[in-house]
gemmi code that builds the backbone of each chain (N, CA, C; Angstrom):
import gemmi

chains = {
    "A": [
        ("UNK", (125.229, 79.751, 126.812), (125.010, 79.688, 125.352), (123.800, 80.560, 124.976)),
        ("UNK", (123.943, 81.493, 123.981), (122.579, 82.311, 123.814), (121.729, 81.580, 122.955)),
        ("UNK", (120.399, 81.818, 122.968), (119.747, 81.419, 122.375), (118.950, 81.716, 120.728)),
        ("UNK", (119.332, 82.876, 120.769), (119.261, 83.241, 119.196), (120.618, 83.688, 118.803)),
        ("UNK", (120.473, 83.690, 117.498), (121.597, 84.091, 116.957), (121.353, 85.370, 115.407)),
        ("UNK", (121.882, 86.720, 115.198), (121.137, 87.445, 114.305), (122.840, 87.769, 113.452)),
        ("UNK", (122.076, 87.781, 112.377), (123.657, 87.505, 110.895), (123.292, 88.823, 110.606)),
        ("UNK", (124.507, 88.730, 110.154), (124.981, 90.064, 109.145), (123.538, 90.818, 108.424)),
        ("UNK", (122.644, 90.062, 107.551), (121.999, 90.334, 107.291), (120.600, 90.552, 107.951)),
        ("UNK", (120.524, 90.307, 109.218), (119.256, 90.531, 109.897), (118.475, 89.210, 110.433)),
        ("UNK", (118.625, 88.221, 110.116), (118.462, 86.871, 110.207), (118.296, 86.660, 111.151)),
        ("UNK", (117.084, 86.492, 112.031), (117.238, 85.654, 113.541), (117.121, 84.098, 113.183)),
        ("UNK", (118.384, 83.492, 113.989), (118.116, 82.281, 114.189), (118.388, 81.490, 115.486)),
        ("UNK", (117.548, 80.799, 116.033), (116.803, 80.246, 117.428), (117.741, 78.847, 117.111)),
        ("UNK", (118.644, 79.000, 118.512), (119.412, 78.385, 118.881), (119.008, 77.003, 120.141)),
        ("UNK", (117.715, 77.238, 120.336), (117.378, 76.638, 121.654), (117.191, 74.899, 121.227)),
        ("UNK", (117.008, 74.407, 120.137), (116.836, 73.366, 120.169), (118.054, 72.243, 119.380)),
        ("UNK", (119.013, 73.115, 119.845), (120.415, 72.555, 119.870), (120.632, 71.705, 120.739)),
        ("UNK", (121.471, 70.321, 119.936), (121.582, 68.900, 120.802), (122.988, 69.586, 121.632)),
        ("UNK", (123.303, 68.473, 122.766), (124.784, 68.777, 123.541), (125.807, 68.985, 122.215)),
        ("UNK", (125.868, 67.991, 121.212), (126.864, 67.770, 120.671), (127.032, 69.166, 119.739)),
        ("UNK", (126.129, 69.770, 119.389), (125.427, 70.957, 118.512), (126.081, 72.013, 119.362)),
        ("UNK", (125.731, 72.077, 120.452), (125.623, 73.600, 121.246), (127.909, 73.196, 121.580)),
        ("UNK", (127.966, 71.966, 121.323), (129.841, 72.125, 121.889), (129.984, 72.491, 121.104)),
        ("UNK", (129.725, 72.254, 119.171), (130.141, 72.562, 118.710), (130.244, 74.224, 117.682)),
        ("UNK", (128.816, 74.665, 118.400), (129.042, 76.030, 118.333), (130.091, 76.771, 119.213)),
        ("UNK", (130.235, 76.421, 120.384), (130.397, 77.007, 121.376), (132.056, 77.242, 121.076)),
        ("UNK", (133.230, 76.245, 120.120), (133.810, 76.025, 119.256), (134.291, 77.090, 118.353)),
        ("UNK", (132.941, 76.986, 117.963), (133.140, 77.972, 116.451), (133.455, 79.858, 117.281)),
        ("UNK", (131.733, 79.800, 118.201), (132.458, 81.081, 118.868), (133.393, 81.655, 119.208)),
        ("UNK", (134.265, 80.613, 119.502), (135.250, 80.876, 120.371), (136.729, 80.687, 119.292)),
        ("UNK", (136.464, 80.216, 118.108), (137.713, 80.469, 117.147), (137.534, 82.042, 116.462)),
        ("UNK", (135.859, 82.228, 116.781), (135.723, 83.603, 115.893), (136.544, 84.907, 117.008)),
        ("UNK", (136.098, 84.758, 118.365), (136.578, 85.466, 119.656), (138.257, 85.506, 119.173)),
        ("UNK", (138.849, 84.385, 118.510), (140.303, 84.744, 118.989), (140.624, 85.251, 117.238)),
        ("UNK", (139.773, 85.379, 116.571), (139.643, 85.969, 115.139), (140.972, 85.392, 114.384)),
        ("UNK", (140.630, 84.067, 114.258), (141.409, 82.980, 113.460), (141.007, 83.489, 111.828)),
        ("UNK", (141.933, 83.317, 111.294), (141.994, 83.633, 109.543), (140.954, 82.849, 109.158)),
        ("UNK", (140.324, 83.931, 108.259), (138.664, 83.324, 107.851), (138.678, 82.031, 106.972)),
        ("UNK", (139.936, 81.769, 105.947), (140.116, 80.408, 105.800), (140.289, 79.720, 107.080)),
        ("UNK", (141.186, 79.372, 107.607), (141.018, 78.693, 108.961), (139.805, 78.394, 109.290)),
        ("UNK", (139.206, 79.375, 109.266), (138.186, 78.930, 110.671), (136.763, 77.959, 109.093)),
        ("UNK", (137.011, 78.347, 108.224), (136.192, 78.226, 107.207), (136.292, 76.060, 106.864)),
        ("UNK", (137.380, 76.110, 106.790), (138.383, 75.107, 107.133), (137.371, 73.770, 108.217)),
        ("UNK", (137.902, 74.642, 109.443), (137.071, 73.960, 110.654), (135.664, 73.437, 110.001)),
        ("UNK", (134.705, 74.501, 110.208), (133.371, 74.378, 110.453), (132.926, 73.303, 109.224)),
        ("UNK", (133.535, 73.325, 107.850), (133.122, 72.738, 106.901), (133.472, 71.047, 107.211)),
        ("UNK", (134.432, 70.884, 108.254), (135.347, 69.719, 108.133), (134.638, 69.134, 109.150)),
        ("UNK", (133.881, 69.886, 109.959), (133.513, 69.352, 111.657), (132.033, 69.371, 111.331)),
        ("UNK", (131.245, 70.134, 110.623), (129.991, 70.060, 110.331), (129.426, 68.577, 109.628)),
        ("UNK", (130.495, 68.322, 108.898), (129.930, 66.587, 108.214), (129.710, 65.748, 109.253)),
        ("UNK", (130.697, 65.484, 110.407), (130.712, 64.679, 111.488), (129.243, 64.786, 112.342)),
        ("UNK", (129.207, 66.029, 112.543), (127.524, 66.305, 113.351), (126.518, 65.710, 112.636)),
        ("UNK", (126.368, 66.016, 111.130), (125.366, 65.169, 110.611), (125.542, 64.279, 109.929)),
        ("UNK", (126.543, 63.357, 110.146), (126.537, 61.978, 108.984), (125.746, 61.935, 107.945)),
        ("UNK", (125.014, 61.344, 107.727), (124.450, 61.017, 106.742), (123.236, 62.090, 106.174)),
        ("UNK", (122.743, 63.280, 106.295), (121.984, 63.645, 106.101), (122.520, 64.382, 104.988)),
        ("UNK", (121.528, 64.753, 103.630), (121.743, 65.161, 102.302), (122.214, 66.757, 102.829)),
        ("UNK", (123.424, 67.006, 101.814), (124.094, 68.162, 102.154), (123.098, 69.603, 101.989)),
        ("UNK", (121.935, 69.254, 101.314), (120.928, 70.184, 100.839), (120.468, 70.537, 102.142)),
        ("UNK", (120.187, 69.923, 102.957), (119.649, 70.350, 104.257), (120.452, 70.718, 105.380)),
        ("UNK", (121.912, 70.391, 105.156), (122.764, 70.517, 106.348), (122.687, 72.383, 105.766)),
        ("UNK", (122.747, 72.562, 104.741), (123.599, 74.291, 104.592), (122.555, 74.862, 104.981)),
        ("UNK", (121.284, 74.390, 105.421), (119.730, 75.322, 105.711), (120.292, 75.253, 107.451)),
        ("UNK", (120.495, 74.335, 108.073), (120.559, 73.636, 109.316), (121.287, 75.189, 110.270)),
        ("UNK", (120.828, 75.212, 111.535), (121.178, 76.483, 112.162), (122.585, 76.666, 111.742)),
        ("UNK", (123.187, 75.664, 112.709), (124.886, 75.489, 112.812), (125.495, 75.686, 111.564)),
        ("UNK", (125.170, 75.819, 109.883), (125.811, 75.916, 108.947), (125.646, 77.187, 108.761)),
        ("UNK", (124.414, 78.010, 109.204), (123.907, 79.204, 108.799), (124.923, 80.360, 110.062)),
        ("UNK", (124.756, 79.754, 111.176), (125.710, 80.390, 112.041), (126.909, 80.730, 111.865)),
        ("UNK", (127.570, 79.341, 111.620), (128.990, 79.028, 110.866), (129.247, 80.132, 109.790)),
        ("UNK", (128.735, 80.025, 108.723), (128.499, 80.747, 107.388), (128.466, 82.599, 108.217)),
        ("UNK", (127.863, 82.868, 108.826), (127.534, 84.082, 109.176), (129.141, 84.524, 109.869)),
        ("UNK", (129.471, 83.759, 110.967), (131.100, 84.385, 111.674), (132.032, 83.857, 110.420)),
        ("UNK", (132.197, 83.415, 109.482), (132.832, 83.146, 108.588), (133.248, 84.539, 107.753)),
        ("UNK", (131.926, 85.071, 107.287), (131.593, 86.040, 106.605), (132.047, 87.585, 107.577)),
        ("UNK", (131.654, 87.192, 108.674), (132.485, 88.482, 109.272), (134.026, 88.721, 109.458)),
        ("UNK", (134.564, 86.912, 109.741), (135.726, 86.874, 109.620), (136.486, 87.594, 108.427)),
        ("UNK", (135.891, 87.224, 107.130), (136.464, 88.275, 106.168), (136.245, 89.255, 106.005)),
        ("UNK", (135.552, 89.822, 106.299), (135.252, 91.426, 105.793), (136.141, 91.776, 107.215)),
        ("UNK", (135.995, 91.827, 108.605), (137.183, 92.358, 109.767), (138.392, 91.969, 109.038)),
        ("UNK", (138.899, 91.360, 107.953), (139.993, 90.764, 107.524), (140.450, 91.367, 106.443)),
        ("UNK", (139.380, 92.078, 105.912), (139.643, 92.678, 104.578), (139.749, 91.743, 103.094)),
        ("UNK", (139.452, 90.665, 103.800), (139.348, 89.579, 102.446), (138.056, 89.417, 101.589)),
        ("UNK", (136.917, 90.068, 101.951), (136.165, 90.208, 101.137), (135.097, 91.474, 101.781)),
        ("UNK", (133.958, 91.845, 101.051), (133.474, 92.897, 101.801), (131.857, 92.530, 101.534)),
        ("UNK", (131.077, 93.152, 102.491), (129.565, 93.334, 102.253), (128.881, 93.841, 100.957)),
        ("UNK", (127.756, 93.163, 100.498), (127.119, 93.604, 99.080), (126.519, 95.210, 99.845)),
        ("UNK", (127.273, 95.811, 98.126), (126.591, 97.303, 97.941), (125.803, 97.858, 97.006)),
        ("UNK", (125.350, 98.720, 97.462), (124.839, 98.908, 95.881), (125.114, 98.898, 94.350)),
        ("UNK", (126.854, 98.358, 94.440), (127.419, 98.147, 93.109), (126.623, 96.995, 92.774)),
        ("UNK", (126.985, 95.960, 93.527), (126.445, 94.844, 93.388), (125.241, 94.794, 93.049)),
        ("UNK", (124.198, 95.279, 93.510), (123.080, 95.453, 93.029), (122.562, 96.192, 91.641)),
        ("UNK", (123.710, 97.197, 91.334), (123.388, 97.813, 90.216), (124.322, 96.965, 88.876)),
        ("UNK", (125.007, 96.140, 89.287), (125.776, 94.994, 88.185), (124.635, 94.037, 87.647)),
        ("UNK", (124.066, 93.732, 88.732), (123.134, 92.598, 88.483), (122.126, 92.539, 87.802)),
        ("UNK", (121.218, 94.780, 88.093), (120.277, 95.077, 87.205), (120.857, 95.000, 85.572)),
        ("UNK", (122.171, 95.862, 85.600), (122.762, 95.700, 84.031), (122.619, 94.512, 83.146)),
        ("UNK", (123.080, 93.387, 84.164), (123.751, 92.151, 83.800), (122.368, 91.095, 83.008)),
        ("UNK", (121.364, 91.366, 83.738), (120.207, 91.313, 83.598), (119.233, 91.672, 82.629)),
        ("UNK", (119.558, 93.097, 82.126), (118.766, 93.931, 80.884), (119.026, 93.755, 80.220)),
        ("UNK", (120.951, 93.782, 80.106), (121.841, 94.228, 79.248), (122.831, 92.968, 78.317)),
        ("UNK", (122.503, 92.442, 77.306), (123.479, 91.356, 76.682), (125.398, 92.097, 76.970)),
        ("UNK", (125.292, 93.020, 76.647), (126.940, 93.530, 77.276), (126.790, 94.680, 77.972)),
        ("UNK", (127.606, 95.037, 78.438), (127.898, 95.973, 79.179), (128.096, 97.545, 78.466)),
        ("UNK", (128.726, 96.859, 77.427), (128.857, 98.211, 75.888), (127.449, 98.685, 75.495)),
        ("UNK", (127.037, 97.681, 75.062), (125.441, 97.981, 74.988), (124.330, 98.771, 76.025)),
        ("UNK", (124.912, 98.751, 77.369), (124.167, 99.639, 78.329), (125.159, 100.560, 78.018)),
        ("UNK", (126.479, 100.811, 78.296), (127.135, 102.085, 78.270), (126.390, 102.805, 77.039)),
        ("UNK", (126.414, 102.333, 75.915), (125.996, 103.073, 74.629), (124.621, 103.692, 75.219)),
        ("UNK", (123.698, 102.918, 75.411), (122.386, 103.630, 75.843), (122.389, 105.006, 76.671)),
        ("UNK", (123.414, 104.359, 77.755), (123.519, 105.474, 79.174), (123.923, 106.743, 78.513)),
        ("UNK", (124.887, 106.598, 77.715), (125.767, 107.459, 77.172), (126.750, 107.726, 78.250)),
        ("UNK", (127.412, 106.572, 78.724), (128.597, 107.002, 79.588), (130.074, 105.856, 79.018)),
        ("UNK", (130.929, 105.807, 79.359), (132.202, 106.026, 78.369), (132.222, 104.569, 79.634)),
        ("UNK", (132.708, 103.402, 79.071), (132.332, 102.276, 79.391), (133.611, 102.195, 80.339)),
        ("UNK", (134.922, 102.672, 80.455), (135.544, 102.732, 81.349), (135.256, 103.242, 82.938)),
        ("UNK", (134.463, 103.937, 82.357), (133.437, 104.748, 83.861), (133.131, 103.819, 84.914)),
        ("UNK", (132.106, 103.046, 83.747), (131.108, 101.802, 84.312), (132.247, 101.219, 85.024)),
        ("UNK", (132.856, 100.515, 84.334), (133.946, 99.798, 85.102), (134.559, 100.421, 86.203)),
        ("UNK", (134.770, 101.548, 86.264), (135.948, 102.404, 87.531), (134.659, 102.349, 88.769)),
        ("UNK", (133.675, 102.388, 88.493), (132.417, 102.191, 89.456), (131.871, 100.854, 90.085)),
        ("UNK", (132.089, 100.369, 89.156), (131.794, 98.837, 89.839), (132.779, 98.226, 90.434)),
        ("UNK", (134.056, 98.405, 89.830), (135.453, 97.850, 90.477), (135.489, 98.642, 92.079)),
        ("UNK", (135.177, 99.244, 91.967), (135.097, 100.101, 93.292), (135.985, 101.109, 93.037)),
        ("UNK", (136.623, 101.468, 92.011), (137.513, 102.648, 92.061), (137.328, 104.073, 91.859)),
        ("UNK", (136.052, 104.108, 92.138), (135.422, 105.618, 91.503), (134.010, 105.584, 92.542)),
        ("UNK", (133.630, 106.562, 92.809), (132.394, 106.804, 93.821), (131.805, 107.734, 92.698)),
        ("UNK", (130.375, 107.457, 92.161), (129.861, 108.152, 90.935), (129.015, 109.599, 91.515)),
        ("UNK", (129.115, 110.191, 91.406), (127.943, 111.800, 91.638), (126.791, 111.341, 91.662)),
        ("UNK", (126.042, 112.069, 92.223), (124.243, 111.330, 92.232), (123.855, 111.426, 90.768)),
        ("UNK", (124.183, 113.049, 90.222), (123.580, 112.952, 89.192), (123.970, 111.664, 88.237)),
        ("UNK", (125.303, 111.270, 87.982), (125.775, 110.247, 87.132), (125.156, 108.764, 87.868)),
        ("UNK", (125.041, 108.863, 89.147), (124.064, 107.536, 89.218), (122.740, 107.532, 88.736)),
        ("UNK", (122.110, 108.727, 89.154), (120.781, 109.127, 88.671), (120.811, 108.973, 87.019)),
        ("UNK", (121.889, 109.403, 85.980), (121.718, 109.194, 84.656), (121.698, 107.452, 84.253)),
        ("UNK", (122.826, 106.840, 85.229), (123.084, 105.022, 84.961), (121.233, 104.308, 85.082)),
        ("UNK", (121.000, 104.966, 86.466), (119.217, 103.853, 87.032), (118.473, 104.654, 86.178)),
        ("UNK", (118.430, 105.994, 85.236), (117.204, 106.467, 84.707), (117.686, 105.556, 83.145)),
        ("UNK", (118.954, 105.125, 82.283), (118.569, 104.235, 81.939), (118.304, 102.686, 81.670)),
        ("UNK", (117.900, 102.839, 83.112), (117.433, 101.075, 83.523), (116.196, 101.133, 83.704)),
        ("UNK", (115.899, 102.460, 83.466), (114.559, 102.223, 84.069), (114.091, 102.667, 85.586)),
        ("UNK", (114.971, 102.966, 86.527), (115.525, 102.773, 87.860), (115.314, 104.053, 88.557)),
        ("UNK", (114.980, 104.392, 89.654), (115.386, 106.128, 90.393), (116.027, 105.761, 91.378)),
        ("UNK", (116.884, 107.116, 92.489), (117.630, 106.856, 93.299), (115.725, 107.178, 94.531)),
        ("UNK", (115.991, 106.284, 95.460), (114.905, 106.482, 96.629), (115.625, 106.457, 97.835)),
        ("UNK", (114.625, 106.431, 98.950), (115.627, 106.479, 100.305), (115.264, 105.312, 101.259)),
        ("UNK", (115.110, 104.503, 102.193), (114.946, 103.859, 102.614), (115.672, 103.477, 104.143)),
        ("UNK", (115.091, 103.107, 105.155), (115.505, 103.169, 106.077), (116.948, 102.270, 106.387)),
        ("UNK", (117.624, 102.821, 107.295), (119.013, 101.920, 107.246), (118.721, 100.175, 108.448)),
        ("UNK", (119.059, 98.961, 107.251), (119.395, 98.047, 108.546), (120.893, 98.040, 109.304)),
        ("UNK", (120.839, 97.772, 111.046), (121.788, 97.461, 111.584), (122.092, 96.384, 111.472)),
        ("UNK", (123.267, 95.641, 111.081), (123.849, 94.528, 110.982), (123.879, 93.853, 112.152)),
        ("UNK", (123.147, 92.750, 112.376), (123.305, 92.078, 113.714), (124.402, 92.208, 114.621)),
        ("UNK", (124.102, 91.904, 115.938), (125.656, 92.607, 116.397), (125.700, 90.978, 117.461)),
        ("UNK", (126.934, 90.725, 117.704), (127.382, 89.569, 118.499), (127.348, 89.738, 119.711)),
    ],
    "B": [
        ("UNK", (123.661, 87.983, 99.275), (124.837, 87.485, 100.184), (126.376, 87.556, 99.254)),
        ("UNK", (127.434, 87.611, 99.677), (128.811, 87.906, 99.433), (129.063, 86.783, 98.224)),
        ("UNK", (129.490, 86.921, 97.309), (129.879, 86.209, 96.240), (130.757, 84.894, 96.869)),
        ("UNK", (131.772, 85.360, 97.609), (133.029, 84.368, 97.931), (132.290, 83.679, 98.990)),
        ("UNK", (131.233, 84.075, 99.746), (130.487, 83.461, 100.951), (129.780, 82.120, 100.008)),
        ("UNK", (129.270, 82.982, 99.341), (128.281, 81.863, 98.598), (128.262, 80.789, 97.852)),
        ("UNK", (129.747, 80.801, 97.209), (130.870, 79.925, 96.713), (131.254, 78.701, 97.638)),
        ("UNK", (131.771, 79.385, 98.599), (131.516, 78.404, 99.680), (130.721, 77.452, 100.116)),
        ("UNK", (129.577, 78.066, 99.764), (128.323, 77.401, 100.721), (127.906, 76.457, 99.303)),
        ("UNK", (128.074, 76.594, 97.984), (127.890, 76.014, 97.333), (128.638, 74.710, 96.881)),
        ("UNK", (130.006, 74.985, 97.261), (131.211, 73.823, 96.846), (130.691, 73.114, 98.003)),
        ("UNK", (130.572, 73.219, 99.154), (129.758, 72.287, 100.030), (128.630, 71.307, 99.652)),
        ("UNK", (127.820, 72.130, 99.120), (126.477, 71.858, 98.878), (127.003, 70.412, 97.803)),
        ("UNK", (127.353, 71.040, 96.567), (127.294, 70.031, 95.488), (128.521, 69.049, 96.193)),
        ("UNK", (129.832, 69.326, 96.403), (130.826, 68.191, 96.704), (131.185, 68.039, 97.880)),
        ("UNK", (130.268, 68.424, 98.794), (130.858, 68.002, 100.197), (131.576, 68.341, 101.439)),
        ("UNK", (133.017, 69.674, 100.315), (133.608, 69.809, 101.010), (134.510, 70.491, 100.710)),
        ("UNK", (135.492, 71.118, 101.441), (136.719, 72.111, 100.539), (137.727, 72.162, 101.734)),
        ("UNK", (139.133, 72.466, 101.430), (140.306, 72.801, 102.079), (140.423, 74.186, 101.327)),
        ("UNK", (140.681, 75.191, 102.204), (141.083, 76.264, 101.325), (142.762, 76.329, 101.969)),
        ("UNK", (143.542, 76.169, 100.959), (144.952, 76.920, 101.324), (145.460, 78.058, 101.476)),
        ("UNK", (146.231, 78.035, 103.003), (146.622, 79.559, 103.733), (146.949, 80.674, 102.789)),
        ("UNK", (146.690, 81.655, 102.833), (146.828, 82.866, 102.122), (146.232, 83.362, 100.567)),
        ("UNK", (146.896, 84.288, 100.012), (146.213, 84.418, 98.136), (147.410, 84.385, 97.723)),
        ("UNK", (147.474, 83.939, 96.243), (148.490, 84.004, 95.537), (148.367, 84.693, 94.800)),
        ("UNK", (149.342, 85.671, 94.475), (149.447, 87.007, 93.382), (150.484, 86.991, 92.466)),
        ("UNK", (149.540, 87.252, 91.073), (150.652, 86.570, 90.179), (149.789, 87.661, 89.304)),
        ("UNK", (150.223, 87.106, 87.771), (150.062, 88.225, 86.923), (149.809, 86.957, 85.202)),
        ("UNK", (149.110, 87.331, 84.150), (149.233, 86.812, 82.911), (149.106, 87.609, 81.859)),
        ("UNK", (149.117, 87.653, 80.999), (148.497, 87.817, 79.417), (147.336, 87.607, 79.204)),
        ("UNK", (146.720, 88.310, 79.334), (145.256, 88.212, 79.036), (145.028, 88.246, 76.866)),
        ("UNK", (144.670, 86.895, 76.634), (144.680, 86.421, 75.273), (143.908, 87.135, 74.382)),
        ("UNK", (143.078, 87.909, 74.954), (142.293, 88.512, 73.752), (142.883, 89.926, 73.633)),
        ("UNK", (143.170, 90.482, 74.560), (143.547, 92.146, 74.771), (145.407, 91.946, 74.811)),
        ("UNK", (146.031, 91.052, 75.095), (147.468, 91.306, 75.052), (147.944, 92.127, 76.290)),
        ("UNK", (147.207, 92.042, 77.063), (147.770, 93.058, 78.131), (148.057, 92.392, 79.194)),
        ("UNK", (148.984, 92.474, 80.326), (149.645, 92.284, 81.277), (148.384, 92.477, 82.516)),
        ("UNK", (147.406, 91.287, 83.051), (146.850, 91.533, 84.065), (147.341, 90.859, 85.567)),
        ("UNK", (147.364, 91.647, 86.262), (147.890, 90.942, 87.841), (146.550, 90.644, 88.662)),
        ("UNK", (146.772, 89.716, 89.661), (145.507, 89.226, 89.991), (146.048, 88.503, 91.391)),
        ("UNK", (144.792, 88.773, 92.097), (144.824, 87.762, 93.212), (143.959, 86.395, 93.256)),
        ("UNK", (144.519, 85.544, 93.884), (143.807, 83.835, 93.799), (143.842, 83.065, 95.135)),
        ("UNK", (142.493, 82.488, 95.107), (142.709, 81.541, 96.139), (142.188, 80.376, 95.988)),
        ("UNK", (142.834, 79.697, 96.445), (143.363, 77.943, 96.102), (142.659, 76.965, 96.811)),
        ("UNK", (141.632, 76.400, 96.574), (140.883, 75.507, 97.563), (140.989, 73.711, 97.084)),
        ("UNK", (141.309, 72.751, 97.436), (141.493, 72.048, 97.650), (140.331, 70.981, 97.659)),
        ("UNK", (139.839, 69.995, 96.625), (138.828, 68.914, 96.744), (139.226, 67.710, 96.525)),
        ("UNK", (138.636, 66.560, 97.336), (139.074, 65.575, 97.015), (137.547, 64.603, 96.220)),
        ("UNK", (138.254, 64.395, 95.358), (136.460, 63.736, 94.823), (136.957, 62.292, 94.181)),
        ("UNK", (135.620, 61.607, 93.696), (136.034, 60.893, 93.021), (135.742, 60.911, 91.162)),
        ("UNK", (136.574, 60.373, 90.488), (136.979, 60.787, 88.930), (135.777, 60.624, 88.436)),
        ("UNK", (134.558, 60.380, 88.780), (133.612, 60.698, 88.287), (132.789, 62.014, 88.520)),
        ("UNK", (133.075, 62.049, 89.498), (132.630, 63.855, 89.165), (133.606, 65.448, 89.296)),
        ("UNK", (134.632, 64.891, 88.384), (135.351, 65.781, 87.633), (134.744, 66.553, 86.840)),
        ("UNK", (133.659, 65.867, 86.213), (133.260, 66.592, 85.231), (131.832, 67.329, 85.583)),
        ("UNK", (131.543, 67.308, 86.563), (130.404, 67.869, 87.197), (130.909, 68.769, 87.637)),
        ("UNK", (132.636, 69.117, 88.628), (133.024, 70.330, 89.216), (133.350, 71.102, 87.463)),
        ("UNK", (133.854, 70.695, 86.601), (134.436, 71.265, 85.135), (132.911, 72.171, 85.170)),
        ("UNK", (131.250, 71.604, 84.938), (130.469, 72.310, 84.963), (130.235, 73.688, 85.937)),
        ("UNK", (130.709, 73.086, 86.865), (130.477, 74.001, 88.107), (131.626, 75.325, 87.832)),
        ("UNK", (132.633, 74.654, 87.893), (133.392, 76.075, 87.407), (133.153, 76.719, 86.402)),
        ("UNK", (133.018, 76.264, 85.815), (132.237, 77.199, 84.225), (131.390, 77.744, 84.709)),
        ("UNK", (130.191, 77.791, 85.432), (129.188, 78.924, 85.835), (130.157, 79.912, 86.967)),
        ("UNK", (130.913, 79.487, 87.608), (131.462, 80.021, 89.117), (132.232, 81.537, 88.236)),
        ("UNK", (132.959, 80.449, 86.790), (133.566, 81.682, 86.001), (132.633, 83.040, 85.556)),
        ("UNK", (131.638, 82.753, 85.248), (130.820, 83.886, 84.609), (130.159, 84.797, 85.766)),
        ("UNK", (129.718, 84.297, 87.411), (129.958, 84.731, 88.273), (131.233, 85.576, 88.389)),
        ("UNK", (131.829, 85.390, 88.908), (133.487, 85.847, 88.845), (133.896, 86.559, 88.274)),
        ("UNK", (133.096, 86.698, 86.568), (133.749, 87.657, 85.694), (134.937, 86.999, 85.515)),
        ("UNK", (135.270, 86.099, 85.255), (136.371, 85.382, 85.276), (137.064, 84.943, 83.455)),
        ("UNK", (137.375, 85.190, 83.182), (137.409, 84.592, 81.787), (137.807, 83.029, 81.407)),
        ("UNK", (138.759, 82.784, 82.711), (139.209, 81.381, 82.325), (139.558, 80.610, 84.133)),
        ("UNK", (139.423, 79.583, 84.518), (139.591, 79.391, 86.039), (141.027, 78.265, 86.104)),
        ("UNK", (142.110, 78.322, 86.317), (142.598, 77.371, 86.498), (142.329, 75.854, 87.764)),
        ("UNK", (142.868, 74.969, 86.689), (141.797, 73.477, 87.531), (143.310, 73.004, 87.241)),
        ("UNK", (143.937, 72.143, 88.220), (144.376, 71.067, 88.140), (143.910, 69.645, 88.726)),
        ("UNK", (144.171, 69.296, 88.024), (143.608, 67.379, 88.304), (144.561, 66.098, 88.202)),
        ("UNK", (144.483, 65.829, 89.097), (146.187, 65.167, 89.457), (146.859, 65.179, 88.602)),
        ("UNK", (147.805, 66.375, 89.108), (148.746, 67.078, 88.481), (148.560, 67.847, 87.096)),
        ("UNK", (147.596, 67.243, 86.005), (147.019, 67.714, 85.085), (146.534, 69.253, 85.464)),
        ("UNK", (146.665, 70.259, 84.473), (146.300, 71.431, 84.508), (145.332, 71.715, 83.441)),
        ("UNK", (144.392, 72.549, 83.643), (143.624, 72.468, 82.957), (142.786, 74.075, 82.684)),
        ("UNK", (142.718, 74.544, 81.775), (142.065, 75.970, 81.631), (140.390, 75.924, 81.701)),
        ("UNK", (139.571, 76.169, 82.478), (138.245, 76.240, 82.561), (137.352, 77.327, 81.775)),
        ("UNK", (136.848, 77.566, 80.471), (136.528, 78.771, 80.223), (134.977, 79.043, 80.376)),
        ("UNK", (134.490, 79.882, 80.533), (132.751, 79.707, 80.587), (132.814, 79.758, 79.102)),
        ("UNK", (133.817, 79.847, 77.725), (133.029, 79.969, 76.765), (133.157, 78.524, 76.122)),
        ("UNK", (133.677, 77.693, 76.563), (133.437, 76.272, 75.842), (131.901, 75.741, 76.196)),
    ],
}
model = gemmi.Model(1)
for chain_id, residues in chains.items():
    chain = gemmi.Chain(chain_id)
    for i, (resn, *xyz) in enumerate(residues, 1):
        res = gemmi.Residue()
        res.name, res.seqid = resn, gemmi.SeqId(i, " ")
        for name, pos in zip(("N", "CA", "C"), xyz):
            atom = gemmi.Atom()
            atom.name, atom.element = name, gemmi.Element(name[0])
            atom.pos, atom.b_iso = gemmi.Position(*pos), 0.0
            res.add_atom(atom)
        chain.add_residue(res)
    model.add_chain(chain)
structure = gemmi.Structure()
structure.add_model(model)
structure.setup_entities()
């Protein structure tokens, strides 16, 4: 059984003070992710088998708890290898600045001066925008394009 | 973190628990304000609660909708169907 465990997002989490009943029931989960069971499925499991490990303890603390965070992490890979959902991109991030400034979306297009179908073909994912046209969307947010080093996604 | 991840981790959080049913369902409606023919994919998760906090998940979906971009969420409640909108 290893002793840390590192998520999608970079996350180390220290596996060592896992009870017997804890470490079977990772050992479980690994091994439904190994035979890459449908991310419902396996989503299914962990949510249904995780109550049993902690009876009674407030659900606020079980979703912090390694085993939910682990769970949650091969879950999340399960879909994206699945194509059922995908990793946050910078759309996502640039929806949120809008969503945020902006009472509508018309109302930033009007500012940007870009034709509000755009916005949409970009965020839907159906359009990959030119730098310059990203560079025109973040200059009016306020925003510049910068560079920043790349993270590797934890690897199993 | 992933929208649909986090959904997850939240229907947990507040009710406990979820069944999600095998596959998406793809279907299509009328979208009421625009008149237009939208097709869509869905997935179907499964709670068992008790009738008192019906109306706590009714809250919950109403935010999950505006997340979602969703305009309206379908809820059924034994057997009852029910339209969820974030604008009520």
């Amino acid at each position: 059984m290893r002793r840390r465990y590192t998520t999608l997002e970079n996350q180390t989490i220290g596996l060592e003070k896992l009870s017997d009943r804890e470490r079977a029931f990772l050992n479980k989960a690994f091994m439904l992710y190994a035979r890459k069971v449908d991310w419902n499925e396996f989503s299914n499991f962990y949510i249904s088998e995780i109550q049993k490990i902690f009876g009674p303890v407030p659900r606020k603390e079980i979703v912090k708890s390694p085993l939910f965070k682990v769970c949650g992490d091969l879950e999340l890979r399960l879909g994206i290898e699945q194509g059922q959902t995908r990793r946050s991109d910078y759309r996502d991030a640039l929806e949120k600045l809008i969503d945020s400034e902006f009472d509508s979306r018309y109302q930033f297009c009007r500012k940007a001066n870009i034709p509000q179908d755009t916005l949409s073909r970009i965020l839907n994912k159906k359009r990959e925008p030119s730098i310059r046209l990203l560079n025109t969307i973040l200059g009016s947010l306020g925003f510049e394009l910068t560079f920043q080093r790349k993270q590797i996604p934890g690897r199993l | 973190m992933e929208r649909w991840h986090y959904f997850r981790e939240k229907l947990f959080e507040e009710f406990g628990g979820y069944t999600i049913a095998p596959g998406e369902y793809l279907g299509c409606y009328t979208d009421p304000d625009t008149h237009n023919i939208v097709s869509d994919q869905s997935r179907k998760y499964i709670l068992a609660l008790p009738a008192n906090e019906v109306q706590k998940l009714r809250r919950f979906l109403r935010k999950e909708a505006i997340i979602f971009k969703q305009k309206t969420i379908y809820l059924q409640v034994g057997g009852k169907v029910e339209f969820i909108s974030f604008r009520k």
